[in-house]
N, C-alpha and C positions, 0 to 999 in steps of 0.2 A: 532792756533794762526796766523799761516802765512795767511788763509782765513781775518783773520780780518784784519791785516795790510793792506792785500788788499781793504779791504774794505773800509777804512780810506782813503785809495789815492787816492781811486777812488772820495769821499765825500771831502778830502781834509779836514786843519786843520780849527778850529772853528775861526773865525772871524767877527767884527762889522761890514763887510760891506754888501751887500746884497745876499740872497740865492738866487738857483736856486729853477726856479719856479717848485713845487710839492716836495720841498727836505723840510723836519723839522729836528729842530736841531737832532742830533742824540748823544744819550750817554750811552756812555759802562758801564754797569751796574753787578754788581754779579746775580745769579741767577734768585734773587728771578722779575728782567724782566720781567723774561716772565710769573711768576706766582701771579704777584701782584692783590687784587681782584678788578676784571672790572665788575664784573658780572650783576652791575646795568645799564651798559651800554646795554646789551644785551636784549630786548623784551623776555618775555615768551610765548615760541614753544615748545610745546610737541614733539611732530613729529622732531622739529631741534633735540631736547636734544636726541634724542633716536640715531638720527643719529651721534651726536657727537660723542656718548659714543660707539657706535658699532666702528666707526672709529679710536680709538684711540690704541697706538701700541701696543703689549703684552711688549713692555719693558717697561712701563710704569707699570705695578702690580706688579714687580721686585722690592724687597728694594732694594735690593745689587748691583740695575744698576747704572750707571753713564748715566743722562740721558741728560746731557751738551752736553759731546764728543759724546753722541750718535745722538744728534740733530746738531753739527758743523760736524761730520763726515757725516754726508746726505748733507750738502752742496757741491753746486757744483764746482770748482776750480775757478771758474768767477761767482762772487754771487751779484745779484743787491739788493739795498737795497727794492727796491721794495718786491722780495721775500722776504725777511726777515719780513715786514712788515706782507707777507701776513700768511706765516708760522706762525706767533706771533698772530694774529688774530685767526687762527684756533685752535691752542692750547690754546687762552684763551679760546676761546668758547666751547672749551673741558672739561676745567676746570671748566668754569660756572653751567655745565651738571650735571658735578660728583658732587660739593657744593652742587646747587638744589636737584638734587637724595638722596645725604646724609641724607639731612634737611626733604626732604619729610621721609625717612624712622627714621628717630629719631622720627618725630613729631608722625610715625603711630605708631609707638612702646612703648609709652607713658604711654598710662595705664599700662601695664604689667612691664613695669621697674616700677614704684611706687608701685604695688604687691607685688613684690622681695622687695622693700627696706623696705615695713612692716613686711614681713616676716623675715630679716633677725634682725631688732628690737626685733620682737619676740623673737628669738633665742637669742639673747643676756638676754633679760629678765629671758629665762629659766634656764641659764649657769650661772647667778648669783646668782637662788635660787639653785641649786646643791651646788654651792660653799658654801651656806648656810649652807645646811644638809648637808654636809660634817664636816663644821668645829663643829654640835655641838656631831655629833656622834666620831669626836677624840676626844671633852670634855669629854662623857658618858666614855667610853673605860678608858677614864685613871683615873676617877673615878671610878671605877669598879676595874681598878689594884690596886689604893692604896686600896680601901679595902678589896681585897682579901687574905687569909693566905696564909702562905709557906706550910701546910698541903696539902692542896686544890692540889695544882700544884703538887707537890711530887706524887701522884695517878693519876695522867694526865699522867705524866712523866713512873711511872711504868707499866699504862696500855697499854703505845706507845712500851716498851720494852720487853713487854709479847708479842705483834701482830707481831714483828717486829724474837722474839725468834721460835714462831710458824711459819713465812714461814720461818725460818733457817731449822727449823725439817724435813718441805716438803720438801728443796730443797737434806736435808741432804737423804730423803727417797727414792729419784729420783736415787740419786747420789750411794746408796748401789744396788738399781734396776739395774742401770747400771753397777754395776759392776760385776752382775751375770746375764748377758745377756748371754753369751759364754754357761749357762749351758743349757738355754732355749732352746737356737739356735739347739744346739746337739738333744735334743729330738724332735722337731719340725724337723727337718730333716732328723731324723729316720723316722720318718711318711710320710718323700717324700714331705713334703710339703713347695715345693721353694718358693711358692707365700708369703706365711705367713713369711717364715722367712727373703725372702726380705725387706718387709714389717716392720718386726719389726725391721729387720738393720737400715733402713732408718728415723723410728719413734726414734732412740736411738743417729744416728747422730744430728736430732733437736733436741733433750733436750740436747747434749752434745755441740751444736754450743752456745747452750741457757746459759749453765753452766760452759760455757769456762773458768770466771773470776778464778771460783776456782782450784788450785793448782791438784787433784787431777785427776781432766778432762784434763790435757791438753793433753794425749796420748791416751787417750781412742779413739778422733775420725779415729785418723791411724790404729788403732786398728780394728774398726768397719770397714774403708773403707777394710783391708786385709780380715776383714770376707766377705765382700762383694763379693769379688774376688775369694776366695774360695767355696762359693756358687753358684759363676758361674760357675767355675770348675766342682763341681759336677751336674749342670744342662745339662752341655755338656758332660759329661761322661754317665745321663739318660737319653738324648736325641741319641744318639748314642747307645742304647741299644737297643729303637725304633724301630731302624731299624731291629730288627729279634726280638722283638715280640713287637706289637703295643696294648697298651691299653688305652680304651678311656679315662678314667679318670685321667693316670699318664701323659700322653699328653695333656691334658688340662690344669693340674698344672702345665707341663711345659714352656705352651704357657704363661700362667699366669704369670710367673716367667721373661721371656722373657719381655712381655710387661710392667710391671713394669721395668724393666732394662732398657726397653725405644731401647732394639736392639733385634724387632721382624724381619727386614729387615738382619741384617747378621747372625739370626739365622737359616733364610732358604739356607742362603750360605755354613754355616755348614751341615748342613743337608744334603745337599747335598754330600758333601764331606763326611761323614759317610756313606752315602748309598756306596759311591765309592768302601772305604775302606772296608763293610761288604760285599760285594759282592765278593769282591780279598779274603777278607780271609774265607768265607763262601768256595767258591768252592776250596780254597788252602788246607782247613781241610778233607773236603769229598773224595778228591782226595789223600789226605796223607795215609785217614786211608786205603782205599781201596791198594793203592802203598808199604803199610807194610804191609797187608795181604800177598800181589802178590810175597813181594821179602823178607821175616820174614827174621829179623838177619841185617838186611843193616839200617845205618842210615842217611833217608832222610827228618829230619826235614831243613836240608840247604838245602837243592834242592830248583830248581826255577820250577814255575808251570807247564813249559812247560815240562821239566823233567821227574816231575812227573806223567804226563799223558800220558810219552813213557813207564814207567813202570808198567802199568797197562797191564794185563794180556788178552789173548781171553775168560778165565773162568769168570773173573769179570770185564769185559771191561761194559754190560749191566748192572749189576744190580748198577754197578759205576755210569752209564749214569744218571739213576733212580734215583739216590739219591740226584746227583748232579743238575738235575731239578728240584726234589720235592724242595731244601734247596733254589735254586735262585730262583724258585717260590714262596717261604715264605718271603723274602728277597720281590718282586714285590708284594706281596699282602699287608704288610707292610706300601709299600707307596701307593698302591691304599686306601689302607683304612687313611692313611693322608692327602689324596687327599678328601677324603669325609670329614672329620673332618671340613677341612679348609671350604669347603662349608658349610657345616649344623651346624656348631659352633665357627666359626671362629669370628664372629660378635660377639657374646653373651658374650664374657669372660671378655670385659669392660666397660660391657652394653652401646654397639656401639659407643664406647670413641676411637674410631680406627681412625686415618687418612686414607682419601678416599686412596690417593699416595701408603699410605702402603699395603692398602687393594690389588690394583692393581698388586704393585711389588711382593708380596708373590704371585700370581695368577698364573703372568707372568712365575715364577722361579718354580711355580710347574710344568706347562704345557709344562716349556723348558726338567723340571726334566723326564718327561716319558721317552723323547728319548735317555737321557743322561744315565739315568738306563740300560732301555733295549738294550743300542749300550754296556754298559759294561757288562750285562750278554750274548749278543753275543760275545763277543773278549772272555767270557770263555769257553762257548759250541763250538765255531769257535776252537780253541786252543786242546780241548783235542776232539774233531771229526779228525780234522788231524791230531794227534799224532800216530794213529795207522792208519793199513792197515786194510781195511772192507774187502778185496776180501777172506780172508779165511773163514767169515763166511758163515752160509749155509743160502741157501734164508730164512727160517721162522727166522731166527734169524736179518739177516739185514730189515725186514720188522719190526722187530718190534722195531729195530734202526729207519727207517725210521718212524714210526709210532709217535714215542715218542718224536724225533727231528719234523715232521710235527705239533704233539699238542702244542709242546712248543711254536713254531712260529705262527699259531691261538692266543697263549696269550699273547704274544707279538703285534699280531697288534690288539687286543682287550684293550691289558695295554696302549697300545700310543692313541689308539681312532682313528686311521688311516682311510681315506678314499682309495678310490682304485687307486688315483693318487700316495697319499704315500706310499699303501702297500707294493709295489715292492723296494723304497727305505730303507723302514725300515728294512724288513729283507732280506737284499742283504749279509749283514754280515757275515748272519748263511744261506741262500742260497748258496752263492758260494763256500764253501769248502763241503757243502754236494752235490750238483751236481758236483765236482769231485770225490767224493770219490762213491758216486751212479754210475757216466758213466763209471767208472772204472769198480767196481766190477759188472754193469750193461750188460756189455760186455761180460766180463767172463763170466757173467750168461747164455748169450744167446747162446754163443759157447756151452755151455755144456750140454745146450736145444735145440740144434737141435739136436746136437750130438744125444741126449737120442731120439730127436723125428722120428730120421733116424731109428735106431735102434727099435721103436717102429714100425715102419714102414716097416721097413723086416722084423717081427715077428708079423706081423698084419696078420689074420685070415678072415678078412672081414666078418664079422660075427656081426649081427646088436646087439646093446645094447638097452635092453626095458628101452625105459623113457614115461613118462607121454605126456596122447595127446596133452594136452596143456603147452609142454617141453617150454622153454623161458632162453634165455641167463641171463634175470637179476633175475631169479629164481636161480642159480646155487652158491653156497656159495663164489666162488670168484667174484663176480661182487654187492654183496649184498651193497659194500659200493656206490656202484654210486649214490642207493635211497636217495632220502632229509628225511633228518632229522626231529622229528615231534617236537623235544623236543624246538626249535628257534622261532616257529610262536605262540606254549602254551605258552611258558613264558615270550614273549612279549605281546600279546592278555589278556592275564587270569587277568592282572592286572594295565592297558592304566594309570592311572591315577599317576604309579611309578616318581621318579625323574628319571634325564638323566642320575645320573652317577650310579645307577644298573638298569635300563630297559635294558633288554635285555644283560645284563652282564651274560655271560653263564661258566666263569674262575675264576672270584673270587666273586660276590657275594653271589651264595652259598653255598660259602665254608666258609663265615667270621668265622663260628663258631669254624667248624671240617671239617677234609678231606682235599682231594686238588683232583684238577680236572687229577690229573695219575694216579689213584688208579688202575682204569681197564687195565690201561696198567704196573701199575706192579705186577698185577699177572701173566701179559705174560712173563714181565722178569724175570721172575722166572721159566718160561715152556716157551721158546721163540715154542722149535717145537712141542709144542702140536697142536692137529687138528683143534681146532680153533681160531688158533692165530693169524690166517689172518682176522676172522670175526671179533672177539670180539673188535679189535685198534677202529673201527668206527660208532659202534656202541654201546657207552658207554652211550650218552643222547638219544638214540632213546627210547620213552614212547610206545613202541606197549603194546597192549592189549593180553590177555593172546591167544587168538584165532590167535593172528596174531605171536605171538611167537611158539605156536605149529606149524603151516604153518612153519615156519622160521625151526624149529627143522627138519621137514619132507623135506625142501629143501638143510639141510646141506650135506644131502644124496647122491652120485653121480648120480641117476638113480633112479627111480622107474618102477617096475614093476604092467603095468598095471590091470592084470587079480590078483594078490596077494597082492598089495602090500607092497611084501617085495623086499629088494635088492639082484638080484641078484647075481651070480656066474659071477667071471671076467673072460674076456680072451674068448679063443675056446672053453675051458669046460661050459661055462655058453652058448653056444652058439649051444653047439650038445644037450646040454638036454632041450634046448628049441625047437629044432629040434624033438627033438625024443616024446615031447609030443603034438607033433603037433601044439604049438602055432603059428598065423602068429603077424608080428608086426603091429601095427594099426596106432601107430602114426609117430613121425617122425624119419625119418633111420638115425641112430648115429652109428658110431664103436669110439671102446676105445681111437683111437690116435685122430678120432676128438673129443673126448670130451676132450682130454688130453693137444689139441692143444687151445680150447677154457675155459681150465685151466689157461692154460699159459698164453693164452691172458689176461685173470683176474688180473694173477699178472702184466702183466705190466703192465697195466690199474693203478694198486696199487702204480705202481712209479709215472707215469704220474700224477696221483692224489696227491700225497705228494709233488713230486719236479717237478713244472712246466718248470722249463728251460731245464729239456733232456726230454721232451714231443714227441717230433721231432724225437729223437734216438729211443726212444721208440716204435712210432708207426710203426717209417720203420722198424724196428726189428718187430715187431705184423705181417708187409705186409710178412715179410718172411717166417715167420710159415704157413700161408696160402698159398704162394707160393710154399713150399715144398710141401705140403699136393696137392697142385693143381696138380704139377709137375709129382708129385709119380701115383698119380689118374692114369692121363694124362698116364707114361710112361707105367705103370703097365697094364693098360687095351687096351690101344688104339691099333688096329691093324695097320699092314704096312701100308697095304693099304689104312689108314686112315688116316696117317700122312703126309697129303699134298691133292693138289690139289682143287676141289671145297668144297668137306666135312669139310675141315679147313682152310677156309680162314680166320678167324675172332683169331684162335687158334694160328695159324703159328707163328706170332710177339710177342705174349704173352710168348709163349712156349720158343722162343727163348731168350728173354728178361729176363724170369725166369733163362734159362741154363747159359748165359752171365753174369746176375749180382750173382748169385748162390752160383754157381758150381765147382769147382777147374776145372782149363782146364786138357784135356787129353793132358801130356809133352811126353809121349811115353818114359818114363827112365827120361827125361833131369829132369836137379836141378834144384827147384824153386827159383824163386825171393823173395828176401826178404822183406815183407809187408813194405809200404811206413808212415803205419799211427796204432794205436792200430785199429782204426775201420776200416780199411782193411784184419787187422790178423784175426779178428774173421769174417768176411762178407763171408768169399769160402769156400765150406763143398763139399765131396765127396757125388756126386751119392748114392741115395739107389739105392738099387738091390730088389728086390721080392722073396717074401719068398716062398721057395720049396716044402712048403707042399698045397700050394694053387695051383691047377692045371687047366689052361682053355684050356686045350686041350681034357677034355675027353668028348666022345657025353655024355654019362650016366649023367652029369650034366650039359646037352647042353651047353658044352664050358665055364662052371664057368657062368652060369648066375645069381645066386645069388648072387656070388662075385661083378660081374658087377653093378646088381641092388646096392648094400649095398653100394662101391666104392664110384658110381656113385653121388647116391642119398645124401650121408653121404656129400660131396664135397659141390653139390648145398643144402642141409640144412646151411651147415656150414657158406656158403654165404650169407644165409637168417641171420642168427644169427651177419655174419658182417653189413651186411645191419643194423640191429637194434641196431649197434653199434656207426653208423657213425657220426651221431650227438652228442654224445659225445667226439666222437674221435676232430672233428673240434673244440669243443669247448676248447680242450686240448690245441690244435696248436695255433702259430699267423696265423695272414692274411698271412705274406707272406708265408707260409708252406703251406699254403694248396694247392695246383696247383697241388702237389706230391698229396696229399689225394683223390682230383677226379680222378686225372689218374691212382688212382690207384684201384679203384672204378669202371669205365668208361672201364678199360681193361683188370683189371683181375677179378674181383668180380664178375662183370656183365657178365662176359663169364665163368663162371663156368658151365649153363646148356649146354654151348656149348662141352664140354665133351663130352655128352652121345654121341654125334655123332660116332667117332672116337672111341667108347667103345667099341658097342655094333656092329660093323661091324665083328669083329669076332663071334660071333651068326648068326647073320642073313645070311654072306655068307655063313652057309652049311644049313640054310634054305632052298635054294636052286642046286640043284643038274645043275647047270651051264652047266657045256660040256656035261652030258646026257641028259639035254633040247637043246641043240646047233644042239647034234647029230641027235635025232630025227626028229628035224624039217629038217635037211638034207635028210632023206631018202623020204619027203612028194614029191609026183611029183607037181610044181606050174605049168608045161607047160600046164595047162586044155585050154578047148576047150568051155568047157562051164560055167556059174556062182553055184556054190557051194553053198547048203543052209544047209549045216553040217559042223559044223569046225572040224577041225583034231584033231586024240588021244593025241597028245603030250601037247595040252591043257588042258586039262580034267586030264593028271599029272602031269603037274605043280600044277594044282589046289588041288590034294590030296596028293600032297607032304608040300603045306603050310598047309595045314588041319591038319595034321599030327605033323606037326611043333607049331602050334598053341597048340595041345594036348600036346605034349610035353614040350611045353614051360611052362605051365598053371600049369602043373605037376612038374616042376623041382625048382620054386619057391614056395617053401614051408614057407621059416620062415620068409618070409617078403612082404605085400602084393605089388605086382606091380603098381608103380605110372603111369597114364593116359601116363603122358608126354614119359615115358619109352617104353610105350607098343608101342607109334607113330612114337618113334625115329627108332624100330627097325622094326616095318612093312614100314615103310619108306624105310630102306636099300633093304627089302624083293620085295618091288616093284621097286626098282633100281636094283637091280638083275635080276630080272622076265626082265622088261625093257631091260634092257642090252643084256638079253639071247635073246629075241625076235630080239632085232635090228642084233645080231650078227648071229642069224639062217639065219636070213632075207641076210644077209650080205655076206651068201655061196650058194645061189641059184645062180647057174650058166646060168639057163634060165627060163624066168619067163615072162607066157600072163601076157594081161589085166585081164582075167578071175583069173587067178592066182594074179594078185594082190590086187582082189575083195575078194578072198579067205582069203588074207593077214589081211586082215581089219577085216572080219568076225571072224576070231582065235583073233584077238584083243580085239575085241569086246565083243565077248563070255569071256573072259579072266575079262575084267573088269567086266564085270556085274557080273561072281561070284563072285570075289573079294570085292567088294561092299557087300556080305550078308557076307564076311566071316570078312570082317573087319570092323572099324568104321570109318576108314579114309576117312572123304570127306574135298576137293574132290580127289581123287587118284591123289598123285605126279608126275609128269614129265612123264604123260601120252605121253605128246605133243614131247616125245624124240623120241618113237615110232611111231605115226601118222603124224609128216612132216616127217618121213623117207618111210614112205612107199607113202606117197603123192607125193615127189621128183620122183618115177618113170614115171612121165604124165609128168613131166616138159621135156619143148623141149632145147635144147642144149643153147641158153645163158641164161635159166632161169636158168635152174642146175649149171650152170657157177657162177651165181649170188648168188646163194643157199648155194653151197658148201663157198663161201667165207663168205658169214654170221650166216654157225653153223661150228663152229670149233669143235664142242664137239665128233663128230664124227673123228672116227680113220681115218688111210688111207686106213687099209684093206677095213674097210666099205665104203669108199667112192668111192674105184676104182669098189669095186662088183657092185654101185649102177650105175658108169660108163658103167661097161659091159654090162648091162642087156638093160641099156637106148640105147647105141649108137648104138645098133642091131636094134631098131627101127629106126634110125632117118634115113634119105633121104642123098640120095651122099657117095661124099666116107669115111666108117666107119672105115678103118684104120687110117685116118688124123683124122677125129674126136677126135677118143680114146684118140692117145697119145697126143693131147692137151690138153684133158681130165686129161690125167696122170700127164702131166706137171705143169699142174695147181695142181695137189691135193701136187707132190712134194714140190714146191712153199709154198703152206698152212703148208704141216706138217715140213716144216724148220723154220717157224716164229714161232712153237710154242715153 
C-alpha cells in the first residue's frame, strides 16, 4: 500500500485541468484490473502465445497464492507508472494465451465429452429398469408369503435346526478327541516318536484356538502348551543319550522334532553341551570302576577325577588307560557319525523346508564342535597320564602306554580333519604332559641302558653272531614300524569315487558298525611284555600278504643262521661251536652287544616316533650308544702305540670328545658334584673295562686277531646300519637340531673304519721281528768298495718272517672271514714296520760308501718286489720313508740342511746317523760341519 500511495504522488490527485503529456487517467481498481478480458485486443500468434504461457510464474498454478501481494511485492520501492503499465500488458497477454489454449483444448475435446454424456444417459436408462425388476420381484415375494402355510415354514425351520444340531455333534466329537489326547501322546512317545507327537500337540492347539468359545476348552490349550514342554524335555534327555550311542533313525526323529519346534539352531548348542557333559562323565565312570578295584572297601564315588586317577594302581594303570580310550573313542565316533548325518540327511527331513542361515549355523557349530570334543577328551587323557609316575614301568609296558596314547592322538587329528599347520596345535594338549612324563622315564631308561650296555660290554666275548647275508637294520623286529603302511593308500585308491567325510577315514569309518580302532592294542594291554609287543602297536592296518607275513615271522628272529637256518646258541657258547665246526661267517660281523645296541636303537626310534617333541633327546641318547660301543672298540683294541700321533689323527678329537661328554671324570677319591639338570645325572657313566677271558696277548691266537677282526668289523657294520638310518633320523628332528645330527655323522659315524688302524697295530708289530731286523743289518759291512749285485740275508728274513705271518694270520682266523679292508690295514702296519726297521738299521751304520749305499737301495729293492707277490697292496705304502732317506746320503751340506727341515718324521737319532756318515764326505772342516749339523737337528726335535 505504501508503493501505491507513492504512486499517487507522484501522478498527483485527479483533476479538470490538463495531463501530462503520455499520462492517462489512472484508476485504482480491485483485482479483477489486471485480469479483465483484452484478449480481442491482442492479434493471434502462435509462437507469442507459446511464449507467454512458458513465461508466466509457478505462482500463478497455485490456488492458495495471493497473487496481488505477490505482483505489488516485485515492485520496486520507486515504481513508475509506466511500469505498471507495462507489467499489465504482459500479464494480460498472458492471460489471453491461457483463454486461447483453454478454448482450443475444450473445442478439440468435444466429440468425446458428447460420448460420455450418452453414455452416461444410457446408464440412467439402465438404473431405472433395475428399479423396475426390482419393485415387481418385492410384489412376487410377498405374494408368495401370503400364500404360503405355517406347515411349510415349520420343516424349513426344523431342517435348519437338525444342520445346525449335526455340526454341534462334530464339534462335540472334536471336543471328547481332545480330551483324550494326553493318552495318545503316551504311546506315540513310547514309540520315540517326537515328530508325530509334536505334530499332533500343535494340530490339537488349532482346534482348541478354534473351540475356544466353549466352556470346556478354555484350559485344555495350557494344558497342551505343558505337553509341549514336556516333550521337549524328553527330546533333550534323547538327544543327550546320542551322545554314547548314535542311531540313525532316532536321530533323525529327533532332528524332526527339533524342526518342527522351529529351534534346530539351539539344539546344536545343546548338543554340544551334552557331548561335554558325556565326556566328564564317561571317563569319571571308567576311571571310578577301575579306582574301586585298586582301593576295594574306600568310598570314592565323591572323589573329583583328578583323585581318582591318583588312585589307580601300576597293575591297572593300562588296562584303565584302555578302557578309558575305547569309552572316549565311542563318545567321538558318536559325533563323527552326527557329523555325517548332518551332511547326507540333514536336508531331507523337511523336504528342504530348511533356511539357508540355519543350514550354515548348524555346519559352523559342528566344525567348531570337533575341536571342542577333542580339547575335552584331551583335559581327560592329559589329567589321568599325569596322575601317576611312568618311570616305574618297565620299557615293554610304557611302550605300550606310549603306543595307545600315540593311536589315540592319530584319531584325534583324523576326528578334527587337521591339516599339518593344525596338527601340532591340536594335540599339544595330550603332547605335553606326555613328553614329560616320556623325557622323564625316558632318561631313566637310558641310564639303565648303558648301564646294562657296559656290562654287556665286559662280558662280551667277541665272537661273531651269524645273521643273514642280506642282514638290514629295518629287517630287524624293532625298527619294523618305520615301514609305511599299505593299508592308507588301498583304502583310499580301492574306492576314489567315496564322499569326503569316510575317504580315507582309517578310525572311525570302519568301525561304524563294530570294533574300535584299539583292539590290537588291547591285547598288548593285557600282555604289555610279551615278545611282540613292540611289533604288533604299529602294525594293526598293515594288509601284508601271507608271503610277506611269513618273511615278517622269519625276521622277528634276532639272527639267522646262514648255513641252517635256525637261531642260533647266544653268547660264547654259540660261538666256540661254531668254531669247532668249522664254520666261517659270510656275511656281515655282528656281536651280541652290537645287535643289542641296534635294539635299543629300535626302541628309541619307538619314542621318537610316537612323541616327536623329545625327538632331539632321543637321538643324542641313540649317538651315545654308538659312542660307547665306539669307545669300548677303540679302548679295548687299540694299541699304545696307536693312540696318537699320525695313525690317529682323525680318532684323536672324537675319542676325546666321546671321554669328555661320556664318562665320569677320574676325581682320584674327591666327592662329586651334584648334577645340575635330570639330563646331566643320567649323561656320565663309568668306563668299561675288558673282559678277562678275551686275551690279546697270546701268539697262539696271533694277538686275539679274531677278536680284532669281530671288534672291528662289528663297530664299522654297526655304522653302516646308522648310515641307513640317518634319514629317518633327520626327518625326526627340526631344522634347527640337525647341525648336532651331521656332526655327528661327519665325526664319529664316518670314522668308525678309522679304528682298524689303531686295532690292529698290536698284530702286525710282532709280524715283525724289529731289533732282530735292526740287528742284523748292523752286522752288514756298508764300507764296500765295489757295487753289490746280491742283497744281504737280513732281507730274504724279513721276507719269510711276513710269509710266515701271513700263514699264521690265514690260520688263526677261523670263524669269520677276513674283510679286504682289514687284511690292508694290517699289511699296511707290517710295511711301516718293515719301513721303520730298514730306516732304523740304515740309521746305525757308522760308516757307509757310495757303493755301500748302492747296496742300500738294492736290499730295498729286492725287499719290495717280493713284497709285491706276497701281498696285494698296490702301491706299497710309505715306500718313499725309506728311499728319501737313503737318497739324503748324496745331498751336500745345505741341501741336507734343507732336507732335514722339511721331513720331520724322521727321529734325531736317525738324523744325526744320517749327519755322520754325510759330513765324513764333505770338504773343510768336519768337525764345524757336524755340530751345526747337530744343532740344527736339536732345533727340529724341540719344535716337535
Amino acid at each position: 500500500m505504501k508503493k501505491i500511495r507513492e504512486l499517487i504522488d507522484q501522478v498527483g490527485k485527479p483533476s479538470l485541468g490538463p495531463r501530462p503529456n503520455g499520462v492517462d487517467d489512472i484508476t485504482i481498481s480491485p483485482p479483477k484490473y489486471f485480469f479483465h478480458d483484452d484478449s480481442r485486443q491482442f492479434a493471434t500468434n502462435p509462437q507469442a502465445d507459446r511464449e507467454a504461457i512458458e513465461n508466466i510464474e509457478e505462482v500463478y498454478y497455485k490456488s492458495a497464492s495471493d497473487v496481488v501481494a505477490h505482483e505489488l511485492n516485485k515492485l520496486p520501492d520507486k515504481t513508475a507508472v509506466q511500469i505498471i503499465n507495462n507489467r499489465k500488458k504482459i500479464l494480460q497477454q498472458q492471460h489471453s494465451a491461457v483463454s486461447k489454449k483453454l478454448s482450443d483444448v475444450i473445442l478439440e475435446n468435444q466429440p468425446s465429452y458428447t460420448k460420455e454424456l450418452k453414455d452416461v444417459q444410457e446408464l440412467q436408462r439402465s438404473l431405472h429398469n433395475a428399479f423396475v425388476i426390482c419393485s415387481n420381484g418385492r410384489r412376487f415375494l410377498m405374494s408368495v408369503y401370503v400364500r404360503s402355510s405355517e406347515a411349510s415354514l415349520a420343516l424349513l425351520s426344523n431342517q435348519q435346526k437338525r444342520q445346525t444340531l449335526l455340526t454341534l455333534l462334530d464339534s462335540l466329537q472334536t471336543i471328547k478327541t481332545l480330551q483324550h489326547t494326553d493318552v495318545r501322546l503316551r504311546e506315540i512317545l513310547e514309540e520315540e516318536d517326537y515328530a508325530g507327537a509334536i505334530q499332533l500337540c500343535f494340530e490339537c492347539q488349532t482346534a482348541a484356538e478354534t473351540y475356544r468359545h466353549y466352556h470346556c476348552i478354555k484350559d485344555l490349550s495350557s494344558k497342551l502348551q505343558d505337553t509341549v514342554e514336556q516333550i521337549e524335555e524328553q527330546v533333550d534327555v534323547a538327544l543327550s543319550k546320542s551322545c554314547k550311542s548314535f542311531d540313525k533313525s532316532s536321530y533323525t526323529k529327533l532332528q524332526m522334532a527339533y524342526h518342527l519346534l522351529g529351534k534346530t539352531q539351539s539344539a546344536m548348542d545343546q548338543l554340544l553341551m551334552h557331548y561335554t557333559s558325556s565326556i566328564h562323565n564317561t571317563a569319571f565312570q571308567v576311571v571310578l570302576g577301575f579306582a574301586e578295584l585298586a582301593s576295594p572297601g574306600q568310598n570314592l564315588q565323591k572323589k573329583q577325577y583328578k583323585d581318582l586317577c591318583q588312585h589307580i594302581t601300576k597293575d591297572f594303570y593300562i588296562p584303565c588307560l584302555m578302557e578309558l580310550c575305547k569309552a572316549l573313542w565311542s563318545v567321538m565316533n558318536c559325533y563323527y557319525k552326527t557329523c555325517r548325518w548332518h551332511k547326507e540327511e540333514f536336508g531331507v527331513i523337511a523336504d528342504g523346508d530348511i533356511d539357508r542361515e540355519v543350514v550354515e549355523y548348524v555346519n559352523r557349530k559342528l566344525q567348531h564342535g570337533h575341536h571342542r570334543v577333542w580339547s575335552d577328551v584331551q583335559s581327560r587323557i592329559r589329567t589321568y597320564i599325569l596322575s601317576s609316575d611312568l618311570s616305574f614301568f618297565s620299557y615293554d609296558e610304557f611302550i605300550v602306554i606310549l603306543d595307545i596314547v600315540k593311536r589315540f592322538i592319530l584319531i584325534g587329528e583324523e576326528f578334527c580333519q587337521a591339516d599339518d599347520t593344525e596338527t601340532q596345535q591340536i594335540t599339544d594338549n595330550l603332547n605335553e604332559p606326555l613328553r614329560k612324563q616320556t623325557l622323564s622315564y625316558f632318561y631313566s631308561h637310558h641310564h639303565g641302558r648303558i648301564e646294562e650296555l657296559i656290562m654287556f660290554l665286559e662280558n662280551e666275548s667277541w665272537q661273531p653272531c651269524p645273521v643273514k647275508s642280506s642282514f638290514d637294520v629295518f629287517g630287524m623286529q624293532e625298527f619294523r614300524f618305520l615301514k609305511p603302511s599299505f593299508s592308507s593308500t588301498s583304502s583310499t585308491s580301492s574306492n576314489p569315487g567315496q564322499d569326503e567325510t569316510t575317504q580315507g577315514s582309517k578310525y572311525f569309518h570302519p568301525f561304524s558298525t563294530k570294533g574300535h580302532p584299539l583292539a590290537d592294542l588291547e591285547k598288548l594291554s593285557q600282555n604289555p611284555n610279551s615278545q611282540n609287543s613292540t611289533q604288533a602297536g604299529h602294525n594293526a592296518y598293515d594288509d601284508f600278504s601271507e608271503d610277506e607275513e611269513e618273511t615278517a615271522d622269519e625276521l622277528l628272529r634276532d639272527y639267522v643262521d646262514e648255513r641252517t637256518g635256525e637261531v642260533p646258541m647266544s653268547s660264547s657258547s654259540s660261538a666256540q661251536s661254531i668254531q669247532s665246526a668249522g664254520f666261517v661267517q659270510q656275511g656281515p660281523i655282528l656281536t651280541n652287544t652290537a645287535l643289542h645296541v641296534l635294539r635299543l636303537c629300535g626302541s628309541y626310534l619307538k619314542m621318537c616316533d610316537v612323541l616327536k617333541p623329545i625327538a632331539v633327546d632321543v637321538v643324542v641318547c641313540m649317538s651315545q650308544l654308538f659312542d660307547l660301543y665306539f669307545f669300548a672298540v677303540y679302548e679295548f683294541f687299540s694299541s699304545p702305540e696307536g693312540r696318537g700321533g699320525r695313525l690317529n689323527e682323525r680318532l684323536t678329537p672324537t675319542i676325546q670328545r666321546i671321554e669328555e661328554s661320556l664318562f665320569l671324570p677320574e676325581n682320584n677319591g674327591a666327592s662329586e658334584a651334584e648334577p645340575a639338570s635330570v639330563h646331566e645325572k643320567f649323561s656320565k657313566f663309568r668306563k668299561p673295562v675288558p673282559c678277562a677271558l678275551v686275551d690279546l696277548s697270546s701268539p697262539a691266537s696271533n694277538y686275539g686277531i679274531t677278536e680284532r677282526v669281530v671288534a672291528t668289523e662289528s663297530l664299522v657294520c654297526l655304522a653302516e646300519q646308522f648310515q641307513h638310518l640317518q634319514k629317518n633320523l633327520e626327518q625326526m628332528i627340526p631344522q634347527t637340531k640337525k647341525a648336532f645330527l651331521h656332526q655327528f655323522y661327519s665325526q664319529t659315524v664316518r670314522a668308525a673304519s678309522d679304528v682298524r688302524g689303531p686295532a690292529y697295530l698290536g698284530v702286525a708289530s710282532h709280524a715283525v721281528r724289529y731289533s732282530e731286523t735292526v740287528e742284523r743289518m748292523s752286522s752288514v759291512n756298508w764300507d764296500v768298495k765295489d757295487i753289490m749285485s746280491q742283497h744281504n740275508f737280513y732281507v730274504d728274513q724279513l721276507l719269510h718272517e711276513l710269509k710266515a705271518f701271513k700263514t699264521s694270520l690265514t690260520a688263526s682266523v677261523t670263524s669269520v672271514q677276513m674283510p679286504e679292508a682289514v687284511s690292508r690295514v694290517i699289511w699296511q702296519h707290517c710295511v711301516h714296520y718293515s719301513n721303520y726297521a730298514f730306516v732304523e738299521g740304515f740309521s746305525n751304520v757308522k760308516k757307509c760308501s757310495n757303493e755301500g749305499r748302492a747296496l742300500m737301495q738294492l736290499d730295498y729293492q729286492q725287499f719290495l718286489m717280493k713284497l709285491e707277490k706276497l701281498t696285494n697292496i698296490r702301491p706299497i705304502p710309505n715306500r718313499e720313508f725309506v728311499e728319501a732317506y737313503i737318497k739324503a746320503y748324496y745331498l751336500t751340506e745345505s741341501d741336507l740342511e734343507s732336507w732335514m727341515k722339511c721331513h720331520p718324521e724322521y727321529s734325531a737319532k736317525q738324523l744325526s746317523s744320517l749327519v755322520s756318515c754325510s759330513a765324513s764326505s764333505y770338504s773343510g772342516s768336519n768337525r764345524k760341519t757336524k755340530q751345526k749339523m747337530m744343532s740344527l737337528i736339536d732345533e727340529l726335535t724341540n719344535r716337535k
